[in-house]
N, C-alpha and C positions, 0 to 999 in steps of 0.2 A: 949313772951312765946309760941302764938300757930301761931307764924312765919314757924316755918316746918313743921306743921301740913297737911298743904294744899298740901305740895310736897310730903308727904311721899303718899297719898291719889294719886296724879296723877302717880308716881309713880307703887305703886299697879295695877291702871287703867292700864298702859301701859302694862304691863307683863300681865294681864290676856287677854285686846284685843290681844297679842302676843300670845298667847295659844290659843284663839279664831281662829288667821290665820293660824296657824300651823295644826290646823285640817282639813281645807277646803285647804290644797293643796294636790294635788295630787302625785303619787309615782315618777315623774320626774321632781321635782324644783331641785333635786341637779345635774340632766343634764342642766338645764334650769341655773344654778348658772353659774355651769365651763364653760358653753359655754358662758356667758356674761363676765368672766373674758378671756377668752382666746380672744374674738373679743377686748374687752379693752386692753391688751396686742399686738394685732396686729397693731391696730390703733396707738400704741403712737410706737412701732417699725417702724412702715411709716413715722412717724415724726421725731424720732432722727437718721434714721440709712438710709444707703441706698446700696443696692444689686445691684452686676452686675448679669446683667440675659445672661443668655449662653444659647447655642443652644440645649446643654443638657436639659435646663431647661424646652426648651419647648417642648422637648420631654417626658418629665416624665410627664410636663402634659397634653398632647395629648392622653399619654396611661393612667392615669388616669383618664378623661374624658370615656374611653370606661370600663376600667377594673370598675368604681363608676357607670355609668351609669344607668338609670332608667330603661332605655328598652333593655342594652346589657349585662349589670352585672353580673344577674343572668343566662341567655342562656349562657355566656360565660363561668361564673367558673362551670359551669354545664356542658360544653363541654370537659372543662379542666381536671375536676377531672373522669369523663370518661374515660378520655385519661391514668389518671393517673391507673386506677384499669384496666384498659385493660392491660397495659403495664406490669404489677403486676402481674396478672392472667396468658397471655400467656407468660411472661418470665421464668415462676415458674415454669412453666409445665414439662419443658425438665430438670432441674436441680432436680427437686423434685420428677421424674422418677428415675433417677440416682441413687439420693442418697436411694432412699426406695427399688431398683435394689440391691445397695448396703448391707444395712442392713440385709436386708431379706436375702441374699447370707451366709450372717455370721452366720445368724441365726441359719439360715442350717447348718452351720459346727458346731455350740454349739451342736445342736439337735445331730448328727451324733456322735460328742464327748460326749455326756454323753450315748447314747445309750454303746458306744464301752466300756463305765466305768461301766455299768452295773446300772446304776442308776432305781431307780423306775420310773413309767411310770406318776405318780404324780406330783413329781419334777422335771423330765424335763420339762411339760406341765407348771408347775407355774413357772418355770423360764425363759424358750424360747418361749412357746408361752403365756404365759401370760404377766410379766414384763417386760422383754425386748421386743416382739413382738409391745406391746402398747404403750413404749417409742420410739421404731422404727416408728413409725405411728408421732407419733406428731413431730421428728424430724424431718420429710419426708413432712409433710405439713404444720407446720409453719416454718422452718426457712428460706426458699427460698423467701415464699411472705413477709417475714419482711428484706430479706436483699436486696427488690428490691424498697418494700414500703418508708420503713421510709429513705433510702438515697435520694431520689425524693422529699419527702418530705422537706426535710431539703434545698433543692436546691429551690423550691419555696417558703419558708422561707426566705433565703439568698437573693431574687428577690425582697422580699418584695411582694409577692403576696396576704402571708397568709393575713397580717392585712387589705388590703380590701377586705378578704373575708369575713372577722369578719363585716367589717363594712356593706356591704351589706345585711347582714344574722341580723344585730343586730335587724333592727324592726320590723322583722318577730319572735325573739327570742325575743324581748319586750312584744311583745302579750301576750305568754306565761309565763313571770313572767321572763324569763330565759335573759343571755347577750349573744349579739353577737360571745365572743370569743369562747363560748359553743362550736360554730360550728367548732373548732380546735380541742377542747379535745376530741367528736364525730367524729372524719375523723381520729384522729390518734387512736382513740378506733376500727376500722377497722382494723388496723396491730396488735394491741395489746392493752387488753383493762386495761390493768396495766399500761404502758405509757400513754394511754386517762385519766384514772384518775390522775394522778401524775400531767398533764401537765394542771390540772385544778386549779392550785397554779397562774397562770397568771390573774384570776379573780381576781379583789380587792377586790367585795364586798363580805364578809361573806354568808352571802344569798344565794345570786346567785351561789359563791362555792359550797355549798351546796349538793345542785338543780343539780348543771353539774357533780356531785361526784355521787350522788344516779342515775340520768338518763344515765350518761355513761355506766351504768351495763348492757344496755340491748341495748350497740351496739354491733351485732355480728362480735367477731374477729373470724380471719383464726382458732386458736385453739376451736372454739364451732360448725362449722362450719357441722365435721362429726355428730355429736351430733342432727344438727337442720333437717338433712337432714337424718339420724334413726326417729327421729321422726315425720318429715312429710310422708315419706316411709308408717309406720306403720300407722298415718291420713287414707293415700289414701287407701292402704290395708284394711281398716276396713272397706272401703265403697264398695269392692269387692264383685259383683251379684254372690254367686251361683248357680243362672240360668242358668250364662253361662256356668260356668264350666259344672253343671249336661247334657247341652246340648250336651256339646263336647264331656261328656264321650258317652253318646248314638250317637251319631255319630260316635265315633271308634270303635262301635260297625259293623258299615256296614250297617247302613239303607238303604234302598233304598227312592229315592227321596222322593214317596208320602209318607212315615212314616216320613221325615224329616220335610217335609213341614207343614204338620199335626203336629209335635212338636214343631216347631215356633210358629203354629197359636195358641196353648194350652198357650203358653209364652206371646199371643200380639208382635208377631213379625214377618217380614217375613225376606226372603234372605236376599236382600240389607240392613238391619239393624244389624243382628245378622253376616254378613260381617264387620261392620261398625265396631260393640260391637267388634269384636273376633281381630280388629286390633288395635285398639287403646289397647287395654289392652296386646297383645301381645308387643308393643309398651311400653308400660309402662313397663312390665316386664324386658325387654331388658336393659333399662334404669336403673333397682333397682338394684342398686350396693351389696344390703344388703338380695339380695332374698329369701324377706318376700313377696312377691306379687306371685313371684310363688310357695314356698310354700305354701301358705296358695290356690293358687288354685291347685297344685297339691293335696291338702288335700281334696278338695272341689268337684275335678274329682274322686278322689279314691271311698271317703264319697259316689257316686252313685248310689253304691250297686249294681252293672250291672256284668254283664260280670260271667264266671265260678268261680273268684274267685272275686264277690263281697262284699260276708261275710266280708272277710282280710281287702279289702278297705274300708268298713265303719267303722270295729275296731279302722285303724288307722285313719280315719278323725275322730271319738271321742277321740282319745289321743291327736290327734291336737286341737280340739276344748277345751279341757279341759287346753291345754298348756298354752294359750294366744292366741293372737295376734301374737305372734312371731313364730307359727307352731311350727314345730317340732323341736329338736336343744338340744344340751345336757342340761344335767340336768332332764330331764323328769324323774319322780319318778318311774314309771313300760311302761311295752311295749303293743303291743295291744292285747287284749283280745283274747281268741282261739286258738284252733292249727294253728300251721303253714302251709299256701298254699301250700307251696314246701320245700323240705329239705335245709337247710343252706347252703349247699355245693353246691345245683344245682342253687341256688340263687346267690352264688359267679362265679361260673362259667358263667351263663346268661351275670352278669356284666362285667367279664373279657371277652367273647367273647364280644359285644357290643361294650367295649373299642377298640378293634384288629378292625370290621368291620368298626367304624366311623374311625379311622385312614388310613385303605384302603380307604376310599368313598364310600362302599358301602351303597346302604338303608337299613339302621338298623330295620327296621321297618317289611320291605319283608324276611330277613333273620332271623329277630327273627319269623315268622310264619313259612319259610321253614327249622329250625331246629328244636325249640322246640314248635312247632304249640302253639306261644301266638300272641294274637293281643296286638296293644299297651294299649288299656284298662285294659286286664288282667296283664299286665306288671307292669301296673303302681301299680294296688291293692296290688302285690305279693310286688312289692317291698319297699312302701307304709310299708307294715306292717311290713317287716323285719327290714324298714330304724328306727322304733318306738321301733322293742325289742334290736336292738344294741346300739343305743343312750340308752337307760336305763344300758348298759352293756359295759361300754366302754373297759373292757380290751377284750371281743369276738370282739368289734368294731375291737382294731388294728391288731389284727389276720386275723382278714374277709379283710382290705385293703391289707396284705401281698397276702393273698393268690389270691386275685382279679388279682394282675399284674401277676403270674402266669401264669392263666387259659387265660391272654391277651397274654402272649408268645406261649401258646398252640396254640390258635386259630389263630398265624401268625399277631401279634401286627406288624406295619412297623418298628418302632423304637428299633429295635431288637430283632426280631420275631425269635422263637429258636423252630423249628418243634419235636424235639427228648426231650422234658423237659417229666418227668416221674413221676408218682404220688404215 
């Protein structure tokens, strides 16, 4: 009668020491399982079976040995995939010229056709350069580097390359909680980060899917690309000295040396630094594709207050300053405070002539003081405040660019300079 008493008792014991062990192992006994089944399946494979080995054979693993290696592994697919985004980058270049050459071409005949249909100035803007313009753009810049990327890719796939990258990359991605293959669905989230995710179905474990689904979101594809670089632009922009700028405008002012020097030294600065300051940031500016750096210092120069028409110039660096960060640009709700420095017309005409001289070669700079005695300080102020009440006015805006080309044929534009145009 209490014959199975004793076993149901050892039993129990057993399962709870089993529950016991279960907790003191750690998150890689079931790497630690599959790999003591897979060397037990090699082992009895040694013993029932036997391989010819080919010249091939020892070549695959010779390049395994380098491509697994501890010390060549990662230098190598590190040089590799180098290789791969170089190849990506300057192959795109010249095609994704082309095609955004292209778009933009069409654009123009859309814009030019709706103008001839009489359309509002509204909807052409929200159809050609808004929607289409913006489709035109991402056409232009993803689909060149995804049709260079992901076919490369697929051929190192093909090679059998990817899976030792996986495997190299696994115990660095072990660290962090993540699997090795991660390092796929992350390289192919570079071409596209909707294929990086998708391509995260290769992981087995739940988990780890996961993990490679939520962290692939913030590998940057070619389509986020303009996006990261608006927003670093605007970063750097924010850290932009108005020092410098208030120095430059007082130096287009014509100081002579010892007033210059004297306004460094009021700054903690001498020449060879405020040289140093005025090139790098010229530099920069050159570089912002998005110019926000030089607005916001042309805002920054005007903002001054110097010059005959400094009143104008600080108007409009407070409509800048109130705008954002992003300076001036449409949408501004009103324009700068004040009368205007100069009439509308002679403010179109300065810009039209301007256009004519930098097309000839001349110095724009010398000929705007020997016709309409400004320096380019005052220039900047005058024009500065006009650029803040037309951006408030866009339909005066597209009237002022007509009549702009104009006053550039008067002045002997090269590109079809017409001396007898009549006003």
């Amino acid at each position: 009668m209490n014959t199975k008493q004793p076993e149901a008792f050892a039993g129990a014991d057993i399962l709870d020491r089993v529950d016991d062990l279960r907790r003191s192992l750690d998150g890689s006994y079931r790497d630690t399982i599959v790999e003591a089944i897979y060397e037990e399946a090699e082992r009895v494979a040694h013993k029932v079976a036997h391989t010819e080995v080919t010249r091939s054979y020892y070549l695959d693993q010779r390049i395994d040995r380098i491509v697994t290696s501890k010390i060549w592994g990662l230098p190598f697919m590190g040089l590799l995939l180098a290789v791969v985004f170089w190849v990506t980058i300057e192959g795109a270049n010249v095609p994704s010229a082309m095609l955004a050459e292209a778009l933009f071409w069409l654009g123009d005949r859309g814009v030019d056709l709706f103008n001839a249909m009489g359309m509002p100035w509204w909807v052409t803007g929200f159809v050609w350069q808004g929607v289409y313009l913006g489709l035109a753009w991402v056409l232009a810049v993803m689909l060149p580097p995804m049709a260079i990327f992901f076919p490369v890719f697929t051929i190192l796939e093909d090679l059998g390359y990817l899976p030792r990258v996986a495997f190299n990359l696994d115990a660095l991605f072990k660290k962090a909680g993540a699997h090795g293959k991660q390092a796929l669905s992350m390289s192919m989230g570079l071409g596209c980060n909707a294929a990086g995710i998708i391509a995260c179905r290769i992981i087995d474990s739940p988990r780890e899917r996961l993990i490679a689904i939520l962290t692939n979101n913030f590998m940057p594809c070619n389509g986020r690309w303009p996006t990261l670089i608006i927003l670093a632009t605007l970063f750097v922009a924010a850290s932009f000295p108005p020092a410098y700028a208030a120095i430059a405008a007082q130096q287009a002012q014509g100081l002579d040396q010892e007033a210059f020097v004297k306004l460094l030294a009021d700054h903690d600065m001498d020449h060879a630094k405020f040289d140093r300051v005025a090139t790098e940031w010229q530099a920069r500016m050159s570089r912002d594709a998005t110019a926000t750096i030089a607005t916001i210092y042309g805002a920054a120069f005007s903002g001054a207050g110097a010059g005959q028409f400094g009143a104008a110039g600080a108007a409009a660096g407070a409509v800048a300053a109130s705008d954002g960060a992003g300076g001036i640009g449409y949408g501004v709700e009103q324009g700068a405070a004040g009368e205007a420095p100069i009439p509308m017309e002679k403010w179109i005409e300065i810009m039209g002539a301007q256009d004519a001289w930098s097309s000839q070669g001349k110095d724009v700079n010398a000929m705007l003081k020997e016709v309409f005695d400004m320096n380019a300080l005052d220039w900047s102020n005058v024009s500065a405040w006009w650029t803040t009440h037309l951006m408030a006015n866009v339909a005066e805006y597209a009237a002022a660019m007509d009549r702009i080309e104009v006053y550039a044929k008067q002045y002997g534009k090269v590109d079809g300079a017409d001396d007898d145009v009549e006003f």
